[in-house]
N, C-alpha and C positions, 0 to 999 in steps of 0.2 A: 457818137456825135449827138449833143444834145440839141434839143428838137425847139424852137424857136415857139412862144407861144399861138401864134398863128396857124405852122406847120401841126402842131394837134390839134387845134380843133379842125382845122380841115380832115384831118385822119378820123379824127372822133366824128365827123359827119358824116364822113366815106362811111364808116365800118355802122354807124345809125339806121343809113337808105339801106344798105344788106341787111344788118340783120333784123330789121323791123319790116322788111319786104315794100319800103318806099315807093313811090314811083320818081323818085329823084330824088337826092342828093339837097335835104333840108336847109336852103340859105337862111332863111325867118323861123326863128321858132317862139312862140307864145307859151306862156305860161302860165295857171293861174293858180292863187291858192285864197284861204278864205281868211278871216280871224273874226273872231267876236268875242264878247264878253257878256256871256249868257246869252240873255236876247235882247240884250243894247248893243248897239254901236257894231252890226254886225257891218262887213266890210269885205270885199272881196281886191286881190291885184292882182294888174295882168305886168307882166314882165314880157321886153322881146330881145330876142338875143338876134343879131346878123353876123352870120361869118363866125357862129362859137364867141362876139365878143357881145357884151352887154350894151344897149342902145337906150340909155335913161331917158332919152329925150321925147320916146317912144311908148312909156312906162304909162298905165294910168290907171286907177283907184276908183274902186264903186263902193258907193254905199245902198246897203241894200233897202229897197222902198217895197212899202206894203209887205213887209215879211215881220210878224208877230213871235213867230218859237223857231227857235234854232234848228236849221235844217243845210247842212252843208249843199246837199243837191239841189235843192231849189236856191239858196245863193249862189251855189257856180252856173246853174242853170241861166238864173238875173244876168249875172256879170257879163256869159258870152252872148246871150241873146242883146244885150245893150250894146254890147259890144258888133256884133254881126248886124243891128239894125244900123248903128253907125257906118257901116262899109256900102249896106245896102242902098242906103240914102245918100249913095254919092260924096262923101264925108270929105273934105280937101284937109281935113286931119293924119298930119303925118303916120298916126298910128293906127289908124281905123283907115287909110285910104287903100291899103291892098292885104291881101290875105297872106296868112303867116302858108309855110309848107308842113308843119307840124305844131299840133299842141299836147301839150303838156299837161294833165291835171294834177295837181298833188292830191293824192289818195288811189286809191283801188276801181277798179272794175265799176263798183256804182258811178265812181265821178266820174271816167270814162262813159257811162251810156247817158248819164245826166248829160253831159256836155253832146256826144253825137244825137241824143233825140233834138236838141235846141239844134244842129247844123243842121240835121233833116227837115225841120221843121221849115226853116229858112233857104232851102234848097241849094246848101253847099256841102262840096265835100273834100274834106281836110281829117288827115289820120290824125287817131286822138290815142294817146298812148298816156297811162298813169303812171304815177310816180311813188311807189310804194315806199314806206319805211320799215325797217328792221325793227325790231325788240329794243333796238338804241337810241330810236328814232334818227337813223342815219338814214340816207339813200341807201335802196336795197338790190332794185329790180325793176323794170317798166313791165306794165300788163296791159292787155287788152283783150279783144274776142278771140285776136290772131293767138292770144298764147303769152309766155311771157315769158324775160330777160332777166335773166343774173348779171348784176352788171359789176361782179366781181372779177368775171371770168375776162372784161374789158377794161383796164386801168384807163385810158382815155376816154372812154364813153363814159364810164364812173365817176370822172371827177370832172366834165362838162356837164352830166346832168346835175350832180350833186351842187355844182355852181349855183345853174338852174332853179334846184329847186328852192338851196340857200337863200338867192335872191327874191324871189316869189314870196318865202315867208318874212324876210326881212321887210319887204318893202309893205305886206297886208299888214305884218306886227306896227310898223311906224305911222301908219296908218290909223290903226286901233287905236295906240297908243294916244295919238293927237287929239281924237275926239275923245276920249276918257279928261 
């Protein structure tokens, strides 16, 4: 019987909260990723998905201030930390008014601790798991401190992150692109 698209991503969250050792069952998930063009027009998006499904209305786009040479970590750095000052400041902004249950960073381990030093700094906490690409630059595997995921070995987790992270670069690329 095939599986309604709703019915997997709920499965693809289930089997997310196990095997990334959750402390629940990820309803909001946030995402970021960067784009620039050398050291113009760099840019960072946050994407949030609710329920596995994509929530554009929620979606919002930084452009990075006071940043001179391109440096991925200190722009995903900017982007959460604007972003977590927005939540902190009581923001009646649908998408800065409550905190995702996971984020997402595309890239490795650095953007990973780039992003947890800015939640510690801010004294929140929300598991931060990366979004690695293959040699194809496909979705590959989530990493973090905890360790990290093959996300071959998961056909549904695989093709909700891959969504994930599709959308992430789509929406920083459109982005880019606008100010160019």
């Amino acid at each position: 019987v095939a599986l309604t698209k709703r019915q997997e991503n709920r499965e693809a969250l289930e089997q997310l909260h196990t095997m990334l050792g959750l402390p629940a069952v990820p309803r909001v998930v946030e995402a970021y990723d960067i784009s620039n063009t050398g050291t113009s027009d760099m840019v960072a998006s946050m994407v949030v998905f609710e329920d596995g499904t994509a929530n554009r209305s929620a979606y919002r786009r930084f452009r990075m201030k006071n940043q001179t040479v391109q440096d991925d970590y200190a722009s995903m750095q900017q982007a959460v930390h604007r972003r977590c000052r927005r939540y902190l400041d009581n923001s009646q902004d649908e998408a800065f008014g409550r905190l995702p249950d996971l984020i997402l960073a595309d890239g490795g381990l650095g953007h990973v601790h780039a992003v947890q030093a800015v939640l510690r700094e801010q004294g929140l906490d929300i598991p931060v798991w990366g979004m690695a690409k293959d040699d194809r630059h496909r979705s590959h595997r989530l990493v973090s401190d905890a360790g990290e995921v093959t996300l071959s070995r998961y056909p549904k987790v695989l093709r909700l992150v891959a969504s994930i992270q599709n959308e992430a670069h789509r929406f920083a690329l459109a982005y880019n692109r606008t100010l160019r």
